[in-house]
N, C-alpha and C positions, 0 to 999 in steps of 0.2 A: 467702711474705713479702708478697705484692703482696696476699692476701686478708685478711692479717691488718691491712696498714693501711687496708683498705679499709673494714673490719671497725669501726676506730679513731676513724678519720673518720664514720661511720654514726652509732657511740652518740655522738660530739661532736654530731652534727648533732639526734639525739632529745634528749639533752640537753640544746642549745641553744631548741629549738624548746620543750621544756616550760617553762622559766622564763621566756622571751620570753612566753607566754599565761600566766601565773602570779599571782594578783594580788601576790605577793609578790616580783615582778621587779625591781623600784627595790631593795627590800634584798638581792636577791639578787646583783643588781650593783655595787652598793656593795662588799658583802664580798668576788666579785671580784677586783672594782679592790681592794681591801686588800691580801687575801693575796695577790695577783700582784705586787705592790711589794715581799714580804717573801721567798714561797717559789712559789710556784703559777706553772708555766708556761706556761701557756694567758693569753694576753693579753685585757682584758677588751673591749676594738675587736669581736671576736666576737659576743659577749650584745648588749654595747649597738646595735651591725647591722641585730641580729636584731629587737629591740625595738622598735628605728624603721621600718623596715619594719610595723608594725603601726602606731607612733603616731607619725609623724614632725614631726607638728604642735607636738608637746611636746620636740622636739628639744633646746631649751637644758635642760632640768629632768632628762634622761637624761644629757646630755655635763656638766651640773654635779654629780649626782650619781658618774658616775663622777670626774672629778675630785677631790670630796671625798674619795673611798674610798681614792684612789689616795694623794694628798697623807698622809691617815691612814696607809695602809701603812706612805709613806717613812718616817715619824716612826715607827714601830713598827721597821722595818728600822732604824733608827738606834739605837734599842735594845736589837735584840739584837746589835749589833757593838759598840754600846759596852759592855752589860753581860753582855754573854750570848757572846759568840763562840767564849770555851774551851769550851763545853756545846752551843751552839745553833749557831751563827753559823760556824761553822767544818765544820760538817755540810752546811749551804745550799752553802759554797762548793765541799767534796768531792764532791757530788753532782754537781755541774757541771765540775769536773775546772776549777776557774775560778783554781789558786791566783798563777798568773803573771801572770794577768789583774787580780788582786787587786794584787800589786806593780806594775803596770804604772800602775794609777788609781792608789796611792799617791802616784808620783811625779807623778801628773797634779794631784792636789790640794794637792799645793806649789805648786803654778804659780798654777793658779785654780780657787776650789771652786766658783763661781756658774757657770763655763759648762762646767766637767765635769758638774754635775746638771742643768744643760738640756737639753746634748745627747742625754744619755742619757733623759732623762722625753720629750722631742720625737721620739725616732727611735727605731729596731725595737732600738736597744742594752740587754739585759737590767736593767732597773730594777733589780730587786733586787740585783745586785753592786752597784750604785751606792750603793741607801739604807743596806744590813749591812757594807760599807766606807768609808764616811763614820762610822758611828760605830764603826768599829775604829779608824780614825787621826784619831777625836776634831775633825772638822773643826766648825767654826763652824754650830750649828744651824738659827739665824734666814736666815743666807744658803742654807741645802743644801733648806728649806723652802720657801724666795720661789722660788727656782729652782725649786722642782717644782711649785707651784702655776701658775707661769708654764709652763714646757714641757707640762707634763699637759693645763694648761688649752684652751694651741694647738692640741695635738693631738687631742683629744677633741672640741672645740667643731669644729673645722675640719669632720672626722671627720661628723660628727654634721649639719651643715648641708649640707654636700656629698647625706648621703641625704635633710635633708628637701628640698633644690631636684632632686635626682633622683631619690628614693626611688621613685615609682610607676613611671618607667620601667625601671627598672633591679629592682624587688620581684621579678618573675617570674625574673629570670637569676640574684640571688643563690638563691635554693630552686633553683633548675633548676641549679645548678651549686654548689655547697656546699660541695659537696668537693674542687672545686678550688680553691675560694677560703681554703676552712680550709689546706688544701696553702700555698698562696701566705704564711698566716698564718705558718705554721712555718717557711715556708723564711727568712720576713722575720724571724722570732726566732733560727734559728740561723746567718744570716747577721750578725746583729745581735751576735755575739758576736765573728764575725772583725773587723766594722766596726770595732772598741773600735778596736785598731793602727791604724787610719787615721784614722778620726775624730779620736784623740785627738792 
């Protein structure tokens, strides 16, 4: 077990490292940040990392693109819960074993939908249950949007300047240690799914 995530973590790490040199790593970030909003579990904090470590200088143009991608996600994930959930949308949730968690935001977005999709686009709480059940129970678009343009934006931009004012000290310990940081990534995503009950 211990070699096989070792194993896991590895191809994350070649992976990561080929797109970060790619010239095609701004779109490859992009899409990303997209489908991490809709399906895709690997958070896109990762790639864009890795990318600054390389160009940290350009730091606002990597945190607004991911941003963009992300924001596009939510609105894509708001689609397939509005239109798609019997077919599409309802498979995202089975795979994640999320459906309690589903009735749980339910009730959260009767209360309030602008700081249900903050918290979740701000903090390690799985995006994508947020944007595929916002458009299951039809919530107000224009607000479940601003909301994640606003949280995404925080978090990425924050994210993102943090490595350009530390990037070069800190560039050797993230490659020197990868793998525990990608570790850290995961535990910060499936901890992000207990959080939802407290958070919320």
């Amino acid at each position: 077990m211990k070699i096989f995530i070792l194993d896991v973590f590895e191809k994350l790490k070649a992976w990561t490292l080929k797109w970060s040199h790619s010239r095609h790593m701004a779109a490859a970030l992009f899409f990303i940040a997209l489908i991490e909003a809709v399906f895709f579990p690997i958070p896109p904090d990762i790639l864009m990392v890795a990318i600054l470590m390389i160009n940290s200088q350009r730091w606002w143009y990597y945190a607004g693109i991911t941003t963009a991608g992300s924001v596009v996600g939510a609105a894509c994930g708001y689609l397939v819960g509005w239109l798609f959930y019997s077919t599409a949308g309802h498979y995202i949730v089975d795979a994640y074993n999320l459906q309690e968690m589903v009735n749980l935001i339910g009730q959260k977005y009767t209360q309030h939908v602008f700081l249900t999709v903050f918290t979740a686009a701000f903090t390690p709480i799985p995006f994508k249950l947020i944007t595929v059940t916002a458009g299951l129970f039809g919530v107000p678009f224009i607000p479940m949007i601003v909301a994640s343009i606003i949280g995404r934006g925080m978090r990425y931009f924050m994210v993102a300047y943090i490595i350009k004012i530390f990037g070069k000290k800190i560039n050797y310990l993230v490659f020197r240690y990868f793998n525990i940081l990608s570790f850290l990534f995961v535990a910060l995503l499936i901890g992000g799914f207990f959080a939802i009950k407290f958070l919320f």
